[in-house]
Structure formats: structure tokens, C-alpha cells
C-alpha atoms as a printed R data frame, in Angstrom:
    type eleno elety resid chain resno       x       y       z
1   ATOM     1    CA   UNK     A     1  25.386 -17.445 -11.017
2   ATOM     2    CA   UNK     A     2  26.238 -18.081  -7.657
3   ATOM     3    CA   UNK     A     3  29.019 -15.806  -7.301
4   ATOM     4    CA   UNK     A     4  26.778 -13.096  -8.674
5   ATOM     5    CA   UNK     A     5  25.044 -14.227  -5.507
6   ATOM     6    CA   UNK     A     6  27.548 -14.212  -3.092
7   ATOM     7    CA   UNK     A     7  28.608 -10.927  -4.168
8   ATOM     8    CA   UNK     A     8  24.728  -9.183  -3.877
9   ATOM     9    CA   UNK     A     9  25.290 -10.633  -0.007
10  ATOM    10    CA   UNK     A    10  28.322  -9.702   0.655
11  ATOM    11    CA   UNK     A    11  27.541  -5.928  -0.654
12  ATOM    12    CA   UNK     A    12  24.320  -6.072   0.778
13  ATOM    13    CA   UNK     A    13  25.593  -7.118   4.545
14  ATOM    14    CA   UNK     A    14  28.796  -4.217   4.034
15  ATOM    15    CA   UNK     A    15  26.284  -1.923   3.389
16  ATOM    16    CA   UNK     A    16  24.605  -2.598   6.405
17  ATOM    17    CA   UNK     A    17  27.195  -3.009   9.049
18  ATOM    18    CA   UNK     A    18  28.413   0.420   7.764
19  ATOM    19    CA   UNK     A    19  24.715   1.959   8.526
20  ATOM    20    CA   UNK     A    20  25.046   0.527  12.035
21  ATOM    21    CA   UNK     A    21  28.546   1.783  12.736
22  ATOM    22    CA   UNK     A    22  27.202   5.217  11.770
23  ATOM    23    CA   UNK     A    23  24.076   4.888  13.236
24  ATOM    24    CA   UNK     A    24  26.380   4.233  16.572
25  ATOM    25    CA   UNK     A    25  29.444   6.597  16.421
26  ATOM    26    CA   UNK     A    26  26.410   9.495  15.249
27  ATOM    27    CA   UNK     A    27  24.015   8.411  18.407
28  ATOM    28    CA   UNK     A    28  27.027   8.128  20.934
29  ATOM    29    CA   UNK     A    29  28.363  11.833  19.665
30  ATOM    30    CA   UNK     A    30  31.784  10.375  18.667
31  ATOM    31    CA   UNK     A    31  31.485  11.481  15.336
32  ATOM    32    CA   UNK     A    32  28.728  14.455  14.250
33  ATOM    33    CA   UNK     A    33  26.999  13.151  10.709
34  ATOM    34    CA   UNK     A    34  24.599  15.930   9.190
35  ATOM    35    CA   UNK     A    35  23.177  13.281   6.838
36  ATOM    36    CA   UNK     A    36  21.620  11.919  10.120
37  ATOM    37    CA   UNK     A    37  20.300  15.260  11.209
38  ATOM    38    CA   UNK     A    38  16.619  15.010  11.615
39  ATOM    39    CA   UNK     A    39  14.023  17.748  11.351
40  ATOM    40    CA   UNK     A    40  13.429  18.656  14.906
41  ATOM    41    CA   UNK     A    41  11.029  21.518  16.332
42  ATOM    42    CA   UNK     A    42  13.049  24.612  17.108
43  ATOM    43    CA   UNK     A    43  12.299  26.375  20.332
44  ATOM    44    CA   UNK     A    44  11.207  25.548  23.603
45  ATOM    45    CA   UNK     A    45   8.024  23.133  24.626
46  ATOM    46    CA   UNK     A    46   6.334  25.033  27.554
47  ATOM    47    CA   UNK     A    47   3.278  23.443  29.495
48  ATOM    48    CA   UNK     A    48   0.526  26.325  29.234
49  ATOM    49    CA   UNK     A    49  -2.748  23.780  30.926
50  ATOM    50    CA   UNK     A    50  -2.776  20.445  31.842
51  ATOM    51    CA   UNK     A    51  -5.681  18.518  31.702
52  ATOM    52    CA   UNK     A    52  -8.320  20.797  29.927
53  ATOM    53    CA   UNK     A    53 -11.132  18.507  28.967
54  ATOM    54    CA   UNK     A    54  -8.459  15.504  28.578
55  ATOM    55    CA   UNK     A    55  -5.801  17.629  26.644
56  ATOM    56    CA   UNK     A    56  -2.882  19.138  27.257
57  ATOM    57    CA   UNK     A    57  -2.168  23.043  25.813
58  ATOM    58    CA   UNK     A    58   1.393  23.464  25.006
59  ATOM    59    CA   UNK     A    59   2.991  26.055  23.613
60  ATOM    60    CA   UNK     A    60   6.052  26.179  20.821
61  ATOM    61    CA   UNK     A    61   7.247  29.956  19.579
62  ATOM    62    CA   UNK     A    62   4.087  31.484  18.021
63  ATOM    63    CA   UNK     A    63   1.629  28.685  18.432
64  ATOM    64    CA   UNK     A    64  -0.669  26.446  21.340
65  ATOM    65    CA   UNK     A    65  -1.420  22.832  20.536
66  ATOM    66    CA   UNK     A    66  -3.810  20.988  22.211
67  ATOM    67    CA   UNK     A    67  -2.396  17.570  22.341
68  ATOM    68    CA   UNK     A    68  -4.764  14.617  23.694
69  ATOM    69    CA   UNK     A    69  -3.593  13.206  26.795
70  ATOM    70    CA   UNK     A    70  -1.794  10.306  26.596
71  ATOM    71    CA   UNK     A    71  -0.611  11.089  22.989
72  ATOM    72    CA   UNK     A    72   3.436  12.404  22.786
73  ATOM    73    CA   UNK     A    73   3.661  15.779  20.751
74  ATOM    74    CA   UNK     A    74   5.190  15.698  16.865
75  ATOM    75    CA   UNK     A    75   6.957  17.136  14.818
76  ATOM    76    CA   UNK     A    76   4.880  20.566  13.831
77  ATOM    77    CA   UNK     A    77   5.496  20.128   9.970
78  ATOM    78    CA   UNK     A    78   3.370  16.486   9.997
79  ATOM    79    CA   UNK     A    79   0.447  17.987   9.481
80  ATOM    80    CA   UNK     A    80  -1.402  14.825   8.445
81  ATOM    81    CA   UNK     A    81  -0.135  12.815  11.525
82  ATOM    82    CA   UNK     A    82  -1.075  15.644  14.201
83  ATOM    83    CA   UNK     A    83  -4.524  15.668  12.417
84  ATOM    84    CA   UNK     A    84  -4.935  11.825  12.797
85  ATOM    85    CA   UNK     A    85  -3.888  11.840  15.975
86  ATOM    86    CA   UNK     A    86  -6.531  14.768  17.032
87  ATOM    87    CA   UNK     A    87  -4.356  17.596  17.444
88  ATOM    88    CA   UNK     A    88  -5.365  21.243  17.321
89  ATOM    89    CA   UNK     A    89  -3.066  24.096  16.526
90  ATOM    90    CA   UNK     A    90  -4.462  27.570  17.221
91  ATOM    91    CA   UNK     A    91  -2.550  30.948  17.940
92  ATOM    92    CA   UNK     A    92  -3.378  31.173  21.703
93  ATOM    93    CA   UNK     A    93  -4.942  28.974  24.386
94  ATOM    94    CA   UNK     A    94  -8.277  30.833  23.962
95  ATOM    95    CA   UNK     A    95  -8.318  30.129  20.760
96  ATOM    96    CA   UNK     A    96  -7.514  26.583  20.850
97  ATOM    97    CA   UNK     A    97 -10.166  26.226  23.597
98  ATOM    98    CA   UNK     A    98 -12.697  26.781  21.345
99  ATOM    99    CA   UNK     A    99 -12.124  24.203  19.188
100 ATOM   100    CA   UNK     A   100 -11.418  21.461  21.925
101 ATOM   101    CA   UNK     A   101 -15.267  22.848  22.836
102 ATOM   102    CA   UNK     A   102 -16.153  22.413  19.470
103 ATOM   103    CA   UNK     A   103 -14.365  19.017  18.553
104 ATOM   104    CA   UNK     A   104 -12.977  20.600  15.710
105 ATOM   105    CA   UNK     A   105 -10.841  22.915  14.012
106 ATOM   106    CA   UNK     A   106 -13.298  24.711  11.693
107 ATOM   107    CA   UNK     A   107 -14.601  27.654  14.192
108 ATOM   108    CA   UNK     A   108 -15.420  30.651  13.099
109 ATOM   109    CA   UNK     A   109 -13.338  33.540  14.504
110 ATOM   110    CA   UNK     A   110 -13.691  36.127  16.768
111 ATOM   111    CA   UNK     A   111 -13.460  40.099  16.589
112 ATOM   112    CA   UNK     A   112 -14.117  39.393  12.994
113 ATOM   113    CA   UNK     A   113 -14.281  43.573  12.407
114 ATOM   114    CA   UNK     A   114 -11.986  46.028  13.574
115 ATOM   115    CA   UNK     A   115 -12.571  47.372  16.941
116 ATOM   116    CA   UNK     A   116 -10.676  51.026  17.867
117 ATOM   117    CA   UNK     A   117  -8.931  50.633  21.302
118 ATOM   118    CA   UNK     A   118  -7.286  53.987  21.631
119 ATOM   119    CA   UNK     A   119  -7.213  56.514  19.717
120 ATOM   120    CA   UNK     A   120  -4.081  59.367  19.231
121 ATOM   121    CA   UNK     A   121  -1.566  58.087  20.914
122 ATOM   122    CA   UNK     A   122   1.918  59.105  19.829
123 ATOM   123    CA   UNK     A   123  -0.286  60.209  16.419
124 ATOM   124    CA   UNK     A   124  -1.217  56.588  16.444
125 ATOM   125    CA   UNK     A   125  -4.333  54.760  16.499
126 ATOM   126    CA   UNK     A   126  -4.694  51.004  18.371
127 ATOM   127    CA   UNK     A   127  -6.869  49.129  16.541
128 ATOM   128    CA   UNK     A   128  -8.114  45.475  17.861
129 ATOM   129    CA   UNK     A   129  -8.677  42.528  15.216
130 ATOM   130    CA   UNK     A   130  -8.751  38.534  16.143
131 ATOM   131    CA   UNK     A   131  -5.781  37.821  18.256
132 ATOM   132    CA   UNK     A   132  -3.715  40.619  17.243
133 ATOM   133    CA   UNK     A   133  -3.650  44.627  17.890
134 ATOM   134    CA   UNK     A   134  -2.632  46.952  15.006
135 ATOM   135    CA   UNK     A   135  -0.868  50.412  15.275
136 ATOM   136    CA   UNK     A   136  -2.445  52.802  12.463
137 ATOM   137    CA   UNK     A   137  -0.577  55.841  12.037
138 ATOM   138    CA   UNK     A   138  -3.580  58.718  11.747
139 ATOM   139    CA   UNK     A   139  -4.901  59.756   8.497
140 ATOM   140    CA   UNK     A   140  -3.741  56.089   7.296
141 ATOM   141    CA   UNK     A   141  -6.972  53.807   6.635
142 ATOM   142    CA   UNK     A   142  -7.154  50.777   7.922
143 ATOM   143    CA   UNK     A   143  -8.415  47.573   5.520
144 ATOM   144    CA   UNK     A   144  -8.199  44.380   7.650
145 ATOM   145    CA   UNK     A   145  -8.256  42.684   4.461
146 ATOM   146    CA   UNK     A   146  -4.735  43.091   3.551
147 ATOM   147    CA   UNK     A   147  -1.987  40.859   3.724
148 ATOM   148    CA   UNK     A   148   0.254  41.922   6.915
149 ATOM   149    CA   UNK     A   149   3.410  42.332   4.578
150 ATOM   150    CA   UNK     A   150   1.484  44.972   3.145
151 ATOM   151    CA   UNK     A   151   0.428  46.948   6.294
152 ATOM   152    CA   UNK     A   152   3.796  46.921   7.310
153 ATOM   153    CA   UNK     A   153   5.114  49.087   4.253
154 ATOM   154    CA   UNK     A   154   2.506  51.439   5.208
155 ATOM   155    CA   UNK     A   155   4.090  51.847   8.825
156 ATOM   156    CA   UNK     A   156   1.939  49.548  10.448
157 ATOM   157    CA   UNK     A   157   3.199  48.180  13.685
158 ATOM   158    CA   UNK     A   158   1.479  44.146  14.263
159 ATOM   159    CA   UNK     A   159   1.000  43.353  17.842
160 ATOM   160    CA   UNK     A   160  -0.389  40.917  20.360
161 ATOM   161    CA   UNK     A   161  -1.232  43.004  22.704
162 ATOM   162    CA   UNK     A   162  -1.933  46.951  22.946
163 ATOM   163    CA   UNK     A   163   1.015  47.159  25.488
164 ATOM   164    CA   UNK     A   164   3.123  45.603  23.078
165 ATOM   165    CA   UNK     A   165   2.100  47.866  20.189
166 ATOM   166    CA   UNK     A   166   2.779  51.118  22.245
167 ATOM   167    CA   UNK     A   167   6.486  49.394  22.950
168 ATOM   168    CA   UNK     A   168   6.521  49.000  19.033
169 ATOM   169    CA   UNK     A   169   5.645  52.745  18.852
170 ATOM   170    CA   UNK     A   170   7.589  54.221  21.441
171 ATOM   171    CA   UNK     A   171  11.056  52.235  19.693
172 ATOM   172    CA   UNK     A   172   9.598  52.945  15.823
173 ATOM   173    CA   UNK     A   173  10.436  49.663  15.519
174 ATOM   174    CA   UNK     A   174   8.780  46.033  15.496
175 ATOM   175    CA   UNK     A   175  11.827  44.034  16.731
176 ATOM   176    CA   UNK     A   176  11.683  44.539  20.352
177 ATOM   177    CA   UNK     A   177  12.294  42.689  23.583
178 ATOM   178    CA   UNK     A   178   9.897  40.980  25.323
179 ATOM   179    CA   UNK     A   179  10.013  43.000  28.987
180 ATOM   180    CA   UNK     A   180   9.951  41.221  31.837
181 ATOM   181    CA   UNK     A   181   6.944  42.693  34.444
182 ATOM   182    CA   UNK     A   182   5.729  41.618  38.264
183 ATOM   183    CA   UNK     A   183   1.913  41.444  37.862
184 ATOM   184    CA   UNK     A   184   1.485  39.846  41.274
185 ATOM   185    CA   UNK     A   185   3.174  39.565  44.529
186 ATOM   186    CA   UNK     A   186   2.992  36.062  46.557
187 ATOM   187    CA   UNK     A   187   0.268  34.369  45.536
188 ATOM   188    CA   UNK     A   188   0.371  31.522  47.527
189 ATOM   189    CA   UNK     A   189   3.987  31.357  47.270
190 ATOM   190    CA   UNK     A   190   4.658  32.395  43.638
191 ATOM   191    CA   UNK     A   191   4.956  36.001  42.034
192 ATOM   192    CA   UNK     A   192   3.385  35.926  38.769
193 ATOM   193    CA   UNK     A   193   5.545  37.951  36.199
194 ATOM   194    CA   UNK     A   194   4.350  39.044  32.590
195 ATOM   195    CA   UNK     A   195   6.903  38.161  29.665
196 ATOM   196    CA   UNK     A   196   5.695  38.968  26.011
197 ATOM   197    CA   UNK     A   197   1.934  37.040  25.895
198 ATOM   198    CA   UNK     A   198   2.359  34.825  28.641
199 ATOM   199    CA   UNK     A   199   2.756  34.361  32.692
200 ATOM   200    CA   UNK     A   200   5.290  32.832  34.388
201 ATOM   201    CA   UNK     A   201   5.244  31.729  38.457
202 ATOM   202    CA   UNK     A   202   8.314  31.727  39.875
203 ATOM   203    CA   UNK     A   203   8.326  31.143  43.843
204 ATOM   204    CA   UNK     A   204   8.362  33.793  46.237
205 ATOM   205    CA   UNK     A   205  11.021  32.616  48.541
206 ATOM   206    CA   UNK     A   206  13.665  32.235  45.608
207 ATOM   207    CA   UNK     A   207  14.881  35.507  43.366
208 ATOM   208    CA   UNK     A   208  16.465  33.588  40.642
209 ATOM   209    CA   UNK     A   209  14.150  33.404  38.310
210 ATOM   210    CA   UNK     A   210  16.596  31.322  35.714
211 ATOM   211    CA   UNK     A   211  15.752  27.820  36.944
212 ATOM   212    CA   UNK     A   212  11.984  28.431  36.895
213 ATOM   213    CA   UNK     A   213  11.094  30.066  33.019
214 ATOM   214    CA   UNK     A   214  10.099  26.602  32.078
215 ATOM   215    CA   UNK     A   215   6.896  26.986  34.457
216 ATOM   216    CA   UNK     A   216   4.572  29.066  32.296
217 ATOM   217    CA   UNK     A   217   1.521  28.821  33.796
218 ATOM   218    CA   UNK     A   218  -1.707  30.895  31.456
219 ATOM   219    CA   UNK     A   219  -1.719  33.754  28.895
220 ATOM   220    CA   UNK     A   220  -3.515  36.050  31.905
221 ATOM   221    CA   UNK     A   221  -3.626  36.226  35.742
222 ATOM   222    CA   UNK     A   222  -6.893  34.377  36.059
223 ATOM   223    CA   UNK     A   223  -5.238  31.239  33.833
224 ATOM   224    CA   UNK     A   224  -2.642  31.574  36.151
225 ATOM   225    CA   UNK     A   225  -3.694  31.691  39.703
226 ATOM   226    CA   UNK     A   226  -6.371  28.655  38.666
227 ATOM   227    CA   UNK     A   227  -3.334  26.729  37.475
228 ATOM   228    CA   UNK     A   228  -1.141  27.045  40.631
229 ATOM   229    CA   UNK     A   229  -4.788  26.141  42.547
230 ATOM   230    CA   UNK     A   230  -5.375  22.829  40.759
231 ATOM   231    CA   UNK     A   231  -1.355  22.227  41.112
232 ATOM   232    CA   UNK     A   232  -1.386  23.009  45.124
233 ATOM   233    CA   UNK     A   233  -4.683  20.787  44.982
234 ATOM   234    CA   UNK     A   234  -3.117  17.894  43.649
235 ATOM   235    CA   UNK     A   235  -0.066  17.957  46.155
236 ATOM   236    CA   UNK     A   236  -2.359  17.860  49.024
């Protein structure tokens, strides 16, 4: 009987001492072990507001999250855990303002029926729904009650913007390039530049813009220039 025990302790403490060496030589990048591989969040975190009625709006590929200041940012697929913790998830900072007004999730949306933006162009008609702007080739119908998949076999091009869609058109393709646009010349000190849905500030006095892309400052002009405002405000 007590070998039986000395033998549970002595498998017990070589199984541990191995976790720790691997725990080591995997944390120290001597050795690269997949079964340590965490789920992490793929792509970028980029600061959109600070501070908006005590939360911060960050965003991660396709979606904002307004994460209560003083609370660190999880991993996306814990949906329980962001929910205890009081985190919103929305598709853009507008949209996630709302329910920071509202103290919850649960609003109702807006643009809830189709609204025609342009009509004709390229034989294609821009067509304004929620967040997102559709391209309708003519003589197709459009029922906003269909799954997106679905639109798309018909030739529908999904955008965020009516810029975007035309882009979309003018390629007859969805997979294009964000493109990279000056909206505004030296605002105090930064030029604001467009890229895909949001705005970036990159200072005047300094052309590369590759050290900067981390500073996104809104999803419009107005977000923007009342960002870089509260930011000069709080240097002074």
C-alpha cells in the first residue's frame, strides 16, 4: 500500500515538473508548442473614443465594443464573460452609442426600411438599409428580408458605404481595397485621411504615414476633429 503511494507521488510530481518545463521553454520561445496555443483575437485593437460616458469604443475587424473603463478587453468568443462584465458589441460606434445611451443591448434599429440613395448608376441602383448600402442591379427587386448569401447570387454588391458600393461596381467585384483618401488638410496639426469606414490623423509635419495607422480617431470628420480637440485639451 505504500508503494502504491509513493508511486501516485512520484507520477504525480513528474507530471508536473514536465508542465513547468514546457510551460517555460513555450513562454521563453525556445521551443514553439501548438498544444499551448491559445485562442487569441485576430486583427488589430484600434482606439475609436475614449471616455464616452465612462467607456471606451474600440474597434477589432468588423466590429466596435464599448468596453467600461477600467475593465481590460476579452477574448471576442466569451460571450458570457463580455456580457458580465458590461460589454457592448455593435457594428459601428453609432451604433454602439445607442446602447451605452440605453444601458443595454436590446435597441431597436435604425433605417429599418429600405431607403433609395441613387438611382441608375452604372445600371445600378444604391439602396440604404441599417448600417449597410446595397447595389441592386435595375429590374432586380430588392427584399431586405433575405439572407445576404442570397443577394449576392443575385449580383448584389453589400457595402458600408455608397462610395464603397460604386468601388464594388466600378471593379464587378466585392473584394476590393480599402483606398486611402485626404479628407482634410492640417487641422491643428493632423491631416485627416479616409481608409475603408474609418479616419485616421496622421500629423502634418511628418509624411510617413506607417508609424501613425494605429491612431484612428472616429468613423466621420466631426468624430474626428472632436477627438484630436479633447486630446490637445488634455495636453494643455
Amino acid at each position: 500500500m505504500r508503494q502504491r503511494e509513493n508511486r501516485n507521488i512520484f507520477i504525480f510530481l513528474l507530471l508536473w515538473s514536465s508542465l513547468v518545463i514546457m510551460l517555460f521553454l513555450h513562454t521563453s520561445g525556445r521551443v514553439d508548442i501548438p498544444l499551448l496555443h491559445f485562442p487569441q483575437a485576430k486583427g488589430n485593437l484600434m482606439m475609436i473614443e475614449e471616455g464616452y460616458k465612462h467607456y471606451n469604443l474600440v474597434g477589432l475587424r468588423e466590429k466596435v465594443y464599448a468596453i467600461p473603463q477600467g475593465s481590460s478587453f476579452i477574448h471576442p468568443r466569451r460571450i458570457e464573460k463580455m456580457k458580465e462584465i458590461g460589454i457592448f458589441v455593435a457594428h459601428s460606434a453609432q451604433e454602439v452609442k445607442r446602447m451605452i445611451d440605453a444601458e443595454t443591448e436590446n435597441i431597436e434599429p435604425k433605417n429599418i426600411e429600405p431607403k433609395l440613395i441613387e438611382e441608375g448608376y452604372k445600371h445600378y441602383n444604391l439602396v440604404g438599409l441599417r448600417e449597410k448600402v446595397y447595389a441592386v442591379p435595375q429590374g432586380k427587386p430588392f427584399i431586405h428580408t433575405r439572407r445576404i448569401e442570397e443577394m449576392k447570387k443575385d449580383g448584389i454588391f453589400v457595402a458600408h458605404s455608397a462610395q464603397e458600393a460604386k468601388r464594388m461596381i466600378d471593379a464587378e467585384t466585392e473584394n476590393i481595397e480599402p483606398k486611402l483618401i485626404l479628407k482634410e488638410e492640417n487641422f491643428q496639426g493632423h491631416n485627416l485621411y479616409s481608409f475603408g469606414r474609418l479616419i485616421y490623423a496622421v500629423p502634418a509635419m511628418d509624411p510617413a504615414l506607417g508609424p501613425y495607422w494605429e491612431q484612428v480617431v472616429g468613423e466621420n470628420l466631426k468624430e474626428a476633429k472632436r477627438f484630436i480637440m479633447q486630446k490637445e485639451t488634455l495636453v494643455k
